[in-house]
PyMOL commands that place a pseudoatom at each C-alpha (Angstrom):
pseudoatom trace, name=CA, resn=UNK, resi=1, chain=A, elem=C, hetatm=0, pos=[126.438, 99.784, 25.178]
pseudoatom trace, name=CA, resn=UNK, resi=2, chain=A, elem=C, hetatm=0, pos=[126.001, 96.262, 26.653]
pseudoatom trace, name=CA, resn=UNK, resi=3, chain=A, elem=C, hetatm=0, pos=[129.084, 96.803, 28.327]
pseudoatom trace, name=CA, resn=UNK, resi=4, chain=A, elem=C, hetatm=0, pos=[127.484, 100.216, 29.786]
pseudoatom trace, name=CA, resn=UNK, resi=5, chain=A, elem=C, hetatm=0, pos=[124.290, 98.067, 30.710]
pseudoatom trace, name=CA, resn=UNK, resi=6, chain=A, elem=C, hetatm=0, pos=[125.751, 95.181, 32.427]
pseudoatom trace, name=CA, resn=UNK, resi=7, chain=A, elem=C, hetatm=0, pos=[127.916, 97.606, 34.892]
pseudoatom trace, name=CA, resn=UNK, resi=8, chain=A, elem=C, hetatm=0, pos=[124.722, 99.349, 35.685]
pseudoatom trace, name=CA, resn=UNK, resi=9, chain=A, elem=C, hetatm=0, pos=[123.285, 96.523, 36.484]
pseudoatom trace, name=CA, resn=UNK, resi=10, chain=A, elem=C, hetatm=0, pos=[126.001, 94.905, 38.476]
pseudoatom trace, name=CA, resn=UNK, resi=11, chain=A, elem=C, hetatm=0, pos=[126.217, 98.528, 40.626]
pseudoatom trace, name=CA, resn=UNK, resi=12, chain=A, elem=C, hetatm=0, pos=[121.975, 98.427, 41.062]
pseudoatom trace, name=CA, resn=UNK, resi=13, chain=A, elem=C, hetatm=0, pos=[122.572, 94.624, 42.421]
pseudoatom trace, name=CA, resn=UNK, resi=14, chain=A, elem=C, hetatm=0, pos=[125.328, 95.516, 44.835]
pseudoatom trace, name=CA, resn=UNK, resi=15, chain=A, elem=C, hetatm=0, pos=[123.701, 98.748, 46.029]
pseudoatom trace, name=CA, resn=UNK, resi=16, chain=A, elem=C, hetatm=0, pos=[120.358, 96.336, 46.973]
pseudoatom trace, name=CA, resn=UNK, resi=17, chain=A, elem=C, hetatm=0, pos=[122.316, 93.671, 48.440]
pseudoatom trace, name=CA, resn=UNK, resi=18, chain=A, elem=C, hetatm=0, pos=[124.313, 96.315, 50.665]
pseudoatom trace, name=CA, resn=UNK, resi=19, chain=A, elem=C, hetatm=0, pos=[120.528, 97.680, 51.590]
pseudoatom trace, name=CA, resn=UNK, resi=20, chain=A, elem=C, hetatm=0, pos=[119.230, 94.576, 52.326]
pseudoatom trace, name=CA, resn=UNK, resi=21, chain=A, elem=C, hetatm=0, pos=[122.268, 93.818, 54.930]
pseudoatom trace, name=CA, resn=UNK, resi=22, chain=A, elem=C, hetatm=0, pos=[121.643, 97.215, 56.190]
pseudoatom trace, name=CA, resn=UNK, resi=23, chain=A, elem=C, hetatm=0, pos=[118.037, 96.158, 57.006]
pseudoatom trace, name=CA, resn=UNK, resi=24, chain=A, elem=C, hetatm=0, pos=[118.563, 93.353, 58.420]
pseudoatom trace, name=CA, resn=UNK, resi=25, chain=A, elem=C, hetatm=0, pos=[121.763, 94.363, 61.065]
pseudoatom trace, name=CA, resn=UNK, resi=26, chain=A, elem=C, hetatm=0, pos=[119.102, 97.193, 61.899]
pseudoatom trace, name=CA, resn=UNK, resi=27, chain=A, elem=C, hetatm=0, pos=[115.983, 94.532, 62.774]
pseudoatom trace, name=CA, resn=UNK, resi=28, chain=A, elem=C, hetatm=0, pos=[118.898, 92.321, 64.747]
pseudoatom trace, name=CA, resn=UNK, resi=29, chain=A, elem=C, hetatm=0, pos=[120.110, 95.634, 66.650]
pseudoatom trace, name=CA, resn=UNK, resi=30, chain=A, elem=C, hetatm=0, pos=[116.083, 96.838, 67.401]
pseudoatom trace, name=CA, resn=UNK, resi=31, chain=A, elem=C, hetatm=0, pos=[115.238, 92.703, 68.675]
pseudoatom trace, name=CA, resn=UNK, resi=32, chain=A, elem=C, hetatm=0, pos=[118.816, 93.069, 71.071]
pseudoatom trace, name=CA, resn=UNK, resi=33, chain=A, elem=C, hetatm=0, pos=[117.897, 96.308, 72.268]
pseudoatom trace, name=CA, resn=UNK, resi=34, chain=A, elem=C, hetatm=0, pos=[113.906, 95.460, 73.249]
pseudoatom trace, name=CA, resn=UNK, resi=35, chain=A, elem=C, hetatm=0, pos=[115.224, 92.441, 74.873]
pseudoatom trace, name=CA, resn=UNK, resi=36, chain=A, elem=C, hetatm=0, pos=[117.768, 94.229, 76.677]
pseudoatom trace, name=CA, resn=UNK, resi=37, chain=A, elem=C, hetatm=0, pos=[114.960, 97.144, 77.362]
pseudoatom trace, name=CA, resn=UNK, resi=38, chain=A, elem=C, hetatm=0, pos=[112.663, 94.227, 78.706]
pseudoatom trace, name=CA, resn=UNK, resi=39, chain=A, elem=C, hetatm=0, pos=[115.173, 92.399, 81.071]
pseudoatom trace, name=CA, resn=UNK, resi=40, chain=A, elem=C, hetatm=0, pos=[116.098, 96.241, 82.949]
pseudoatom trace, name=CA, resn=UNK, resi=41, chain=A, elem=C, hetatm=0, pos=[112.448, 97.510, 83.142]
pseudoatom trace, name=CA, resn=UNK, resi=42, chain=A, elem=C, hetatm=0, pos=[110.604, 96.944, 86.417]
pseudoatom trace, name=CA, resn=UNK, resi=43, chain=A, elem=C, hetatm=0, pos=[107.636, 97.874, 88.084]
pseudoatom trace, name=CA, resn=UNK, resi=44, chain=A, elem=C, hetatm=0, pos=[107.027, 101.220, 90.541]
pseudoatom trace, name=CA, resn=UNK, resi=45, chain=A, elem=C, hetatm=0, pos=[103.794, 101.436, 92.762]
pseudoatom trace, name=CA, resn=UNK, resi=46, chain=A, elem=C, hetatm=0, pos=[102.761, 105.132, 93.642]
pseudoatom trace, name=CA, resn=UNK, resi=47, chain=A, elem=C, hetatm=0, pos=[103.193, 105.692, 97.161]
pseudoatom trace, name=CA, resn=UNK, resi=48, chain=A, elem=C, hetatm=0, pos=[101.674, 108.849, 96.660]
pseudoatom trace, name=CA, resn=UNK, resi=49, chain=A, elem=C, hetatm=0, pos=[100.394, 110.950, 93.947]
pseudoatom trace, name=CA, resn=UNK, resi=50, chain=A, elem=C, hetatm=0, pos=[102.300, 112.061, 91.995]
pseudoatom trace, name=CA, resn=UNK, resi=51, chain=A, elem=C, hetatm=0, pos=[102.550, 114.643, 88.419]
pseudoatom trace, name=CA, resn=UNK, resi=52, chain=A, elem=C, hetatm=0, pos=[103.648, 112.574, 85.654]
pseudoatom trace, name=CA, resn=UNK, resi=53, chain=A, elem=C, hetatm=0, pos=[106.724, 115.385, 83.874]
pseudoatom trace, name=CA, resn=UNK, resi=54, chain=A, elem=C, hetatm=0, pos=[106.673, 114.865, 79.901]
pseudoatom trace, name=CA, resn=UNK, resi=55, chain=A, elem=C, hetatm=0, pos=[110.291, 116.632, 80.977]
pseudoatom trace, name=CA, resn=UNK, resi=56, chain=A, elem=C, hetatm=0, pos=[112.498, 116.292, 83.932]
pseudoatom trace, name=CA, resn=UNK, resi=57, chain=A, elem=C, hetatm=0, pos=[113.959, 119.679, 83.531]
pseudoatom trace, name=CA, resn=UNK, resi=58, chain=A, elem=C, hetatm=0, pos=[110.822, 121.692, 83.186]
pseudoatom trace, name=CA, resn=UNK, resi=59, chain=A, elem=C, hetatm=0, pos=[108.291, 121.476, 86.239]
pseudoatom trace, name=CA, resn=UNK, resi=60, chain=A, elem=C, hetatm=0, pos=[105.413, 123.201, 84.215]
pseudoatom trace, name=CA, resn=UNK, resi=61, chain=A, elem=C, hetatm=0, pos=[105.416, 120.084, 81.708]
pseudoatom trace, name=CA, resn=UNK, resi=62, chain=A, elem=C, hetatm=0, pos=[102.908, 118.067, 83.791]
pseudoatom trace, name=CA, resn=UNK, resi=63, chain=A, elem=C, hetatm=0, pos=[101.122, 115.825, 81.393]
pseudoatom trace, name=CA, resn=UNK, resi=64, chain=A, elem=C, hetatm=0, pos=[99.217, 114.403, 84.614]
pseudoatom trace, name=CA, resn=UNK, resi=65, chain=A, elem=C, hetatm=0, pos=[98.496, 113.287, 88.167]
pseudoatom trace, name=CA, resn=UNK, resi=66, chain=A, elem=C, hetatm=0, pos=[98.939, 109.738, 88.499]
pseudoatom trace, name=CA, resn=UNK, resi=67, chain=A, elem=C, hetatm=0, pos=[97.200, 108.275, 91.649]
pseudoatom trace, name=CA, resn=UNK, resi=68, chain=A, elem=C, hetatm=0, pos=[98.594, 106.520, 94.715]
pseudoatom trace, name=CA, resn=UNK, resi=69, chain=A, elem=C, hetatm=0, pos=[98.352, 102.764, 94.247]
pseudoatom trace, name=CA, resn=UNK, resi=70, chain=A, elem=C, hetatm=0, pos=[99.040, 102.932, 90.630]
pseudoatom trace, name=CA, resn=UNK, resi=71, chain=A, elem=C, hetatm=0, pos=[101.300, 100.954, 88.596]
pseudoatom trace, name=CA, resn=UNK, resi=72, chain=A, elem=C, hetatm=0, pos=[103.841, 102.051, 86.291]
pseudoatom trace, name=CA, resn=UNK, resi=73, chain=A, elem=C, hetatm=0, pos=[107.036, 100.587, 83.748]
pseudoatom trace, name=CA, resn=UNK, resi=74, chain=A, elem=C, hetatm=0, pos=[110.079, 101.929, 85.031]
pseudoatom trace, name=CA, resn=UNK, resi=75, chain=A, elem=C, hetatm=0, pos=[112.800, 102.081, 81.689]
pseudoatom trace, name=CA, resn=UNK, resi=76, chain=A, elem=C, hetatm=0, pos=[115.269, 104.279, 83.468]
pseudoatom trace, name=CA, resn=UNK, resi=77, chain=A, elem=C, hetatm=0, pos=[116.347, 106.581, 86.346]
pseudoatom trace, name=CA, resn=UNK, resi=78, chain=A, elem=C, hetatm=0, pos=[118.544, 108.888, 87.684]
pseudoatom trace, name=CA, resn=UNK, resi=79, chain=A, elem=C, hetatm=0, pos=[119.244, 110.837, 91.031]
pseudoatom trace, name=CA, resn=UNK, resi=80, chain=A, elem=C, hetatm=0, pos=[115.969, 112.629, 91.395]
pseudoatom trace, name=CA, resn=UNK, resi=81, chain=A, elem=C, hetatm=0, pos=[113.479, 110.756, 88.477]
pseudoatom trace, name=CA, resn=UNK, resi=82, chain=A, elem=C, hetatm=0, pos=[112.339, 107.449, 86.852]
pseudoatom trace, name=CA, resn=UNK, resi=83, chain=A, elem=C, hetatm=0, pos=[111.614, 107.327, 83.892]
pseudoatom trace, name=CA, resn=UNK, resi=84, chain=A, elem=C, hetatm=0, pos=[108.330, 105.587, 83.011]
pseudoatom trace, name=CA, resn=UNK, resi=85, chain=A, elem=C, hetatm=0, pos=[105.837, 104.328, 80.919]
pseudoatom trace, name=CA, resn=UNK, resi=86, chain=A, elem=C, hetatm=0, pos=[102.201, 104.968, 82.148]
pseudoatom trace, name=CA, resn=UNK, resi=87, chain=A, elem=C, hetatm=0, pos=[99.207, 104.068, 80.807]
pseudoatom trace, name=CA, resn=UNK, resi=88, chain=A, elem=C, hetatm=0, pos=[100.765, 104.083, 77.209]
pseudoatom trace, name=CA, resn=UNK, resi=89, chain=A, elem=C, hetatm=0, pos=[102.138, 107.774, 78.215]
pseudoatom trace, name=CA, resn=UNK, resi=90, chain=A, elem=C, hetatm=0, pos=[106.181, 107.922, 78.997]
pseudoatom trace, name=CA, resn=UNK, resi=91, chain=A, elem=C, hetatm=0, pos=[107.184, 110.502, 81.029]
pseudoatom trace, name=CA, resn=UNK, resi=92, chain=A, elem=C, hetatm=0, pos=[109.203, 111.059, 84.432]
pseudoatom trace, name=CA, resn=UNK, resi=93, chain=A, elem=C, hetatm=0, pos=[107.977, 110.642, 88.123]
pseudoatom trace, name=CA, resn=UNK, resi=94, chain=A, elem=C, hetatm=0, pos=[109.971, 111.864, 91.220]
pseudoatom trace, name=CA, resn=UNK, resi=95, chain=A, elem=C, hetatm=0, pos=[112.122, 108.720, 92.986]
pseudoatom trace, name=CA, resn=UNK, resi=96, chain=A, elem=C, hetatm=0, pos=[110.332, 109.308, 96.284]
pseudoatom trace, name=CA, resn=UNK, resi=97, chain=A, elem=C, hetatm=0, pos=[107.238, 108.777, 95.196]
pseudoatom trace, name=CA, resn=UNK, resi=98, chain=A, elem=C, hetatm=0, pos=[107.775, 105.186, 93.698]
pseudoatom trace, name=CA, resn=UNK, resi=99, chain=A, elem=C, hetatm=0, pos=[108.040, 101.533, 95.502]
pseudoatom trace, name=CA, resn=UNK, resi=100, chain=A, elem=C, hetatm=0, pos=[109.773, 99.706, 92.458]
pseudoatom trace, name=CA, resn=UNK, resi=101, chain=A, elem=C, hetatm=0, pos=[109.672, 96.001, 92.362]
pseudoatom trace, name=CA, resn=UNK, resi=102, chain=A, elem=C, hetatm=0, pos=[111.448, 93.324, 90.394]
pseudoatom trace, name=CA, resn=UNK, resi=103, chain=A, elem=C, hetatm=0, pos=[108.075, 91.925, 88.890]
pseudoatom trace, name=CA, resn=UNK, resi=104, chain=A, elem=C, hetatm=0, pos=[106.928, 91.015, 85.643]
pseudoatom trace, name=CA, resn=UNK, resi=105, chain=A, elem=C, hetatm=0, pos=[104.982, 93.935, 84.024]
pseudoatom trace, name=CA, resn=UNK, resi=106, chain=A, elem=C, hetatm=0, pos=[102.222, 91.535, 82.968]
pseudoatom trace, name=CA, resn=UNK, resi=107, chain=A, elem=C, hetatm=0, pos=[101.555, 90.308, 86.042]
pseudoatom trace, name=CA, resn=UNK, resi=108, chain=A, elem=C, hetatm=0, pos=[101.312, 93.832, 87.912]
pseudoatom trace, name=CA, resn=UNK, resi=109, chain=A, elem=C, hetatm=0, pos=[99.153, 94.904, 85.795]
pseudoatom trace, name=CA, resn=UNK, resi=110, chain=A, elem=C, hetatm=0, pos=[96.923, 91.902, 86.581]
pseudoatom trace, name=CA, resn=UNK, resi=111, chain=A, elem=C, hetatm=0, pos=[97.264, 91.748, 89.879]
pseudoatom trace, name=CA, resn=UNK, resi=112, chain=A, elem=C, hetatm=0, pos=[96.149, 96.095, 89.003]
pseudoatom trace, name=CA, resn=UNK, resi=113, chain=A, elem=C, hetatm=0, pos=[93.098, 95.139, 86.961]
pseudoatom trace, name=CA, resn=UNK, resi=114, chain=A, elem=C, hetatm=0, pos=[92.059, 92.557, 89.618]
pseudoatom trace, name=CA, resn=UNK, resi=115, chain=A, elem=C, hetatm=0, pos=[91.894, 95.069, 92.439]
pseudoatom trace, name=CA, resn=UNK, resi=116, chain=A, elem=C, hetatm=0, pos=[89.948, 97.728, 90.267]
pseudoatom trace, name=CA, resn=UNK, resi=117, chain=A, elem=C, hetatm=0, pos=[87.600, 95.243, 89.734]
pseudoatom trace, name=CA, resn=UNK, resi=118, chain=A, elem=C, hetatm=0, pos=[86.933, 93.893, 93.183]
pseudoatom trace, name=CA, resn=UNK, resi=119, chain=A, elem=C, hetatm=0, pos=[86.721, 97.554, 94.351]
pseudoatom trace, name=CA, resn=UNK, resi=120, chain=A, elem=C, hetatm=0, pos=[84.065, 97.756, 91.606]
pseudoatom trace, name=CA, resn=UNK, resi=121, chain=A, elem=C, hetatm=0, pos=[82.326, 95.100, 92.944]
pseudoatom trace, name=CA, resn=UNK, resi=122, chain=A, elem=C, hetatm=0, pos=[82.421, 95.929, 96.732]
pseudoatom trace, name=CA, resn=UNK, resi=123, chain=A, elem=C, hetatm=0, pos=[81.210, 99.702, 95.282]
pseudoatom trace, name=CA, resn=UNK, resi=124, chain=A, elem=C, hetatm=0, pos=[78.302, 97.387, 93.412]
pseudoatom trace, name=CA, resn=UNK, resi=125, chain=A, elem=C, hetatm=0, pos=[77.452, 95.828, 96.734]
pseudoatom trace, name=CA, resn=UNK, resi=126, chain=A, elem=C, hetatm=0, pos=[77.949, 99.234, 99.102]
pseudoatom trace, name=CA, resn=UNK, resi=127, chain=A, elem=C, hetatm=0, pos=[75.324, 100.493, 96.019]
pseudoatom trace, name=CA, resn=UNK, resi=128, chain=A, elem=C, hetatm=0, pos=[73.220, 97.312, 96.437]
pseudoatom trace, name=CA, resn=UNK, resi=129, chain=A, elem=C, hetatm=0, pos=[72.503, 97.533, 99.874]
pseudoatom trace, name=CA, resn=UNK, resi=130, chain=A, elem=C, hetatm=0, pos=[72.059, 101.215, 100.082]
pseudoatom trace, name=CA, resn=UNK, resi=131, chain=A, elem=C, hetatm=0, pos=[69.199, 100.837, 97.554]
pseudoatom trace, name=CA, resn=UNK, resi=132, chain=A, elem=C, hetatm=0, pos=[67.742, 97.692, 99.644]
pseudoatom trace, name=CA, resn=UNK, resi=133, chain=A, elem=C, hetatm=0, pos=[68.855, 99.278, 103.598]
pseudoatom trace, name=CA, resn=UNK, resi=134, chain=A, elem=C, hetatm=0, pos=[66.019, 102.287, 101.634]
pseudoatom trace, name=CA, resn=UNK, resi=135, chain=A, elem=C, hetatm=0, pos=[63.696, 100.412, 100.046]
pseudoatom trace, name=CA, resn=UNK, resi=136, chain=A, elem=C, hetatm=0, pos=[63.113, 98.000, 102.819]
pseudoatom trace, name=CA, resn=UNK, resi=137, chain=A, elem=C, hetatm=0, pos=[65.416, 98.851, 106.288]
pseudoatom trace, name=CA, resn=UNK, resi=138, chain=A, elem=C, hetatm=0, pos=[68.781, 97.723, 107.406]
pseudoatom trace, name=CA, resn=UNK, resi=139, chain=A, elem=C, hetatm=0, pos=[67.632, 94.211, 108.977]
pseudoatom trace, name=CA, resn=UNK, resi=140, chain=A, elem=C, hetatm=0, pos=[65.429, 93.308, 105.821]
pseudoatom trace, name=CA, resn=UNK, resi=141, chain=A, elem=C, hetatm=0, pos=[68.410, 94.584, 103.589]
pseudoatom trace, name=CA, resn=UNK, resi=142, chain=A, elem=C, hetatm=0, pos=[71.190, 92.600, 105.117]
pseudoatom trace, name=CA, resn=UNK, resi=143, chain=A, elem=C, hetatm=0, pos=[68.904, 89.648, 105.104]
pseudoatom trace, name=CA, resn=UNK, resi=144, chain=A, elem=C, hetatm=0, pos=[68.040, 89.794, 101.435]
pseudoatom trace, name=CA, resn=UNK, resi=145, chain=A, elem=C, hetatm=0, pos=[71.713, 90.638, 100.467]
pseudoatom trace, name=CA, resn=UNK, resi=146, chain=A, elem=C, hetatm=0, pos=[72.562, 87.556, 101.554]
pseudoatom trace, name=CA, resn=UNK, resi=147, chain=A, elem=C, hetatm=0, pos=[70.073, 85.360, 99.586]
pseudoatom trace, name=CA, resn=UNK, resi=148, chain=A, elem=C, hetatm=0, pos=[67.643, 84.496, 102.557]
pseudoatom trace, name=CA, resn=UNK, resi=149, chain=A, elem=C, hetatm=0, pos=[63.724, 84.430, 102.040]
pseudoatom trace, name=CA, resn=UNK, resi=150, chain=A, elem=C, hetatm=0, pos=[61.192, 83.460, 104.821]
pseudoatom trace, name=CA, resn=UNK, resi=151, chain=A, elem=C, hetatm=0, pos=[57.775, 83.385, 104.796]
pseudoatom trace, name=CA, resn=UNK, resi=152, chain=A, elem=C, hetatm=0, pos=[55.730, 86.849, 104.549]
pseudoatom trace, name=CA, resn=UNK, resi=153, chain=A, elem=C, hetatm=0, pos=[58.121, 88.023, 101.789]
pseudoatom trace, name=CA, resn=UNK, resi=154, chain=A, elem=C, hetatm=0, pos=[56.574, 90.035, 99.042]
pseudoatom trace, name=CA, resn=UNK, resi=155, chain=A, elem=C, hetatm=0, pos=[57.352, 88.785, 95.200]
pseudoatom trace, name=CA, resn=UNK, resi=156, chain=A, elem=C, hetatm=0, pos=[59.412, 92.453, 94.799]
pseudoatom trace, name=CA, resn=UNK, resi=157, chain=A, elem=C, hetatm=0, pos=[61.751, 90.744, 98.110]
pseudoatom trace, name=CA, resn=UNK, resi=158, chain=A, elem=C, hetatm=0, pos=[62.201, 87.554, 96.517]
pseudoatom trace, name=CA, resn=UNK, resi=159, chain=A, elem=C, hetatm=0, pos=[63.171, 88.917, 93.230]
pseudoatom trace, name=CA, resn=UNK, resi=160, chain=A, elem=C, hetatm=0, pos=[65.922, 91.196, 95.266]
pseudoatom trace, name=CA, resn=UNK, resi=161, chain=A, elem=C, hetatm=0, pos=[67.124, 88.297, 96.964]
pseudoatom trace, name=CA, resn=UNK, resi=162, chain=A, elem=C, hetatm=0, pos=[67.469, 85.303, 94.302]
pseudoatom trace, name=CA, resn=UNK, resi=163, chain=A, elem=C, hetatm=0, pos=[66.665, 87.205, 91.046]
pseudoatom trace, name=CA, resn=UNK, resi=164, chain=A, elem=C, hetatm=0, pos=[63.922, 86.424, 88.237]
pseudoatom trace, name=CA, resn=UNK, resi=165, chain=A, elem=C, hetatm=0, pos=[62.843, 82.788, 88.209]
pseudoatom trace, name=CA, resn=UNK, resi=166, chain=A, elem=C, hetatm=0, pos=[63.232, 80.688, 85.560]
pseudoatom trace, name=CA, resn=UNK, resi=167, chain=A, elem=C, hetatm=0, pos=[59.519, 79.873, 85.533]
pseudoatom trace, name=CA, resn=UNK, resi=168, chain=A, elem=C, hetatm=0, pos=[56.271, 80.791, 86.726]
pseudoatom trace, name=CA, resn=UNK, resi=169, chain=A, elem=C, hetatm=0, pos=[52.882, 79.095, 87.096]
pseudoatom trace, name=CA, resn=UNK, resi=170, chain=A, elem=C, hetatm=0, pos=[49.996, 81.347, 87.341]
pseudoatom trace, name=CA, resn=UNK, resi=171, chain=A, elem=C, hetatm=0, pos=[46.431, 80.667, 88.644]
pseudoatom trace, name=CA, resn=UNK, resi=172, chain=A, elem=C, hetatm=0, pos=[43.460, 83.488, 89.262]
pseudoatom trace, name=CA, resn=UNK, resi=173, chain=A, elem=C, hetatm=0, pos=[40.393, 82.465, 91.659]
pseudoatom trace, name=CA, resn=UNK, resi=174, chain=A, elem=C, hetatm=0, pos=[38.447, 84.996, 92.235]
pseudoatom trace, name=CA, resn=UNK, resi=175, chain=A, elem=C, hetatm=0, pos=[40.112, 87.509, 93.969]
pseudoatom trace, name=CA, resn=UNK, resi=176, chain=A, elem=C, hetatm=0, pos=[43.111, 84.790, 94.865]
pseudoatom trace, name=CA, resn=UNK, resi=177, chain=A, elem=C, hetatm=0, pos=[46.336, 84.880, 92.576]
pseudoatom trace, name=CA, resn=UNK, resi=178, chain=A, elem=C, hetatm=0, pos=[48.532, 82.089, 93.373]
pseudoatom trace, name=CA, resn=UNK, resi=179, chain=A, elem=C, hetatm=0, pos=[52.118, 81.531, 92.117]
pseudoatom trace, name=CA, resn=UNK, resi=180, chain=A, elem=C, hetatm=0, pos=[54.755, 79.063, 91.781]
pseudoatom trace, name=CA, resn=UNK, resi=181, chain=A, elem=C, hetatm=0, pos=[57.847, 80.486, 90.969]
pseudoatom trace, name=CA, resn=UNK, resi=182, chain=A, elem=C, hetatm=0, pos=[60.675, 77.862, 89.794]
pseudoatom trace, name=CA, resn=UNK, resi=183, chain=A, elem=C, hetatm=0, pos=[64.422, 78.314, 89.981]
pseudoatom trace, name=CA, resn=UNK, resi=184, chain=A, elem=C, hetatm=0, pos=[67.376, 75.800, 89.161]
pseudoatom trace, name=CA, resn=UNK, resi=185, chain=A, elem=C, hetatm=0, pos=[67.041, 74.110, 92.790]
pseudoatom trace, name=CA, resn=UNK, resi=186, chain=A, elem=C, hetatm=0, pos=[64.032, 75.469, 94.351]
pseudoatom trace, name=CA, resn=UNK, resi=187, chain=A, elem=C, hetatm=0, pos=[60.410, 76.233, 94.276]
pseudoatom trace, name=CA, resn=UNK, resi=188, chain=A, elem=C, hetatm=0, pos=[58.645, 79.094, 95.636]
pseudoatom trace, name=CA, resn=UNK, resi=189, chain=A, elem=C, hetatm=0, pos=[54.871, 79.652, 96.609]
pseudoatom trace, name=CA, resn=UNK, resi=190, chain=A, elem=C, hetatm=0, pos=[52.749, 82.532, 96.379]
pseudoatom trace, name=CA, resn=UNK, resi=191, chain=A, elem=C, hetatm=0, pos=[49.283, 83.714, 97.270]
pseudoatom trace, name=CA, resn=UNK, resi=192, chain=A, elem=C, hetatm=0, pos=[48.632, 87.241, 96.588]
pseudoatom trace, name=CA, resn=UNK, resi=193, chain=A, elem=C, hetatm=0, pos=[52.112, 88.501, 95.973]
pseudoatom trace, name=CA, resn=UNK, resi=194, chain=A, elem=C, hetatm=0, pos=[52.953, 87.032, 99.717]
pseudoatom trace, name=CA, resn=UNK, resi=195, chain=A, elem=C, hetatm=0, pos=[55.498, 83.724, 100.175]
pseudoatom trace, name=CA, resn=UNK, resi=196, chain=A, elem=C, hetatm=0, pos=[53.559, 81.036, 101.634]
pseudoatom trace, name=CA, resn=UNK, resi=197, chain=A, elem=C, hetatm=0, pos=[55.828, 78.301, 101.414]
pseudoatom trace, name=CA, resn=UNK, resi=198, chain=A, elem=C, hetatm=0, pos=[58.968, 76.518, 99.205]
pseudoatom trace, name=CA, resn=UNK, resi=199, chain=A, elem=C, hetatm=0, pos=[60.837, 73.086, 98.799]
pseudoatom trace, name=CA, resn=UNK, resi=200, chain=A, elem=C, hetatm=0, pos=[63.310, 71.683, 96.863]
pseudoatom trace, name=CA, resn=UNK, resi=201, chain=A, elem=C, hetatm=0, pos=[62.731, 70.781, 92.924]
pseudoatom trace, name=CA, resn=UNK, resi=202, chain=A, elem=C, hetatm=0, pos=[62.925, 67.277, 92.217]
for i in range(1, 202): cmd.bond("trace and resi %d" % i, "trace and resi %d" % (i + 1))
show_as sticks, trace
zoom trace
């Protein structure tokens, strides 16, 4: 019976260390083939719209439309398709439409995320003056979307050119209200909602 044991034993040992091995030639084969996968992917920019195929045999398998100017991972090709990986979606885009480049993905997709957000901005600022060239007319507009005050401004003007202050001083006579706004560098004076004059904090 301890003979019996012992055997079992020694099989249940050998059949774990031949697992383990198994394991670990499987995690050595998976690093090998990512870093292989990494050094041969590049980068395509759409030229053009284009369908993203979940198949390259069946044209009805559009998963999407990716849009000119996009980025994408390029893992493979052939004659007519790349294979890609978009937006965490893999699928296959037509050769024609793709410019690919030898680039780092990372940086691509930096270089992508900077460019949405400076459209985003010059959209903010198309917005911005829109809203300003209506509330006030183009030559008022322009001039308080680029910081300027003068004297005659209204308090409403100021605030659309330099913002809230970080202070104000308050001080009712009669039927006179008179301000001083403070910001960071400068200070601004009002009587009756109307810029009278400003200077320098010291």
């Amino acid at each position: 019976m301890k003979k019996l044991a012992a055997a079992l034993f020694l099989i249940a040992l050998a059949i774990t260390a031949g697992a383990q091995d198994n394991k670990i030639n499987t995690l050595q084969g998976l690093e090998s083939g990512t870093a292989a996968r990494q050094n041969n992917e590049q980068i395509g920019i759409l030229k053009s719209a284009s369908r993203l195929f979940g198949a390259k045999d069946d044209l009805t398998s559009v998963i999407f439309i990716v849009p000119a100017g996009d980025t994408v991972l390029v893992t493979g090709s052939d004659s007519t398709y790349y294979h890609v990986l978009y937006q965490d979606t893999s699928g296959y885009l037509l050769r024609k439409h793709l410019k690919v480049q030898n680039l780092p993905f990372v940086s691509a997709v930096q270089d992508q995320q900077q460019n949405i957000q400076d459209a985003q901005q010059n959209s903010d600022q198309g917005n911005r003056f829109s809203y300003l060239e209506n509330k006030y007319g183009t030559s008022m507009a322009a001039r308080i979307i680029a910081g300027k005050i003068w004297k005659g401004m209204t308090t409403g003007m100021v605030r659309d050119s330099w913002g809230n202050p970080g202070k104000i001083n308050r001080v009712v006579e009669s039927t006179i209200i008179k301000e001083e706004w403070i910001y960071s560098n400068s200070w601004l004076f009002f009587e009756n909602d109307v810029l009278i004059q400003w200077g320098p904090v010291r």
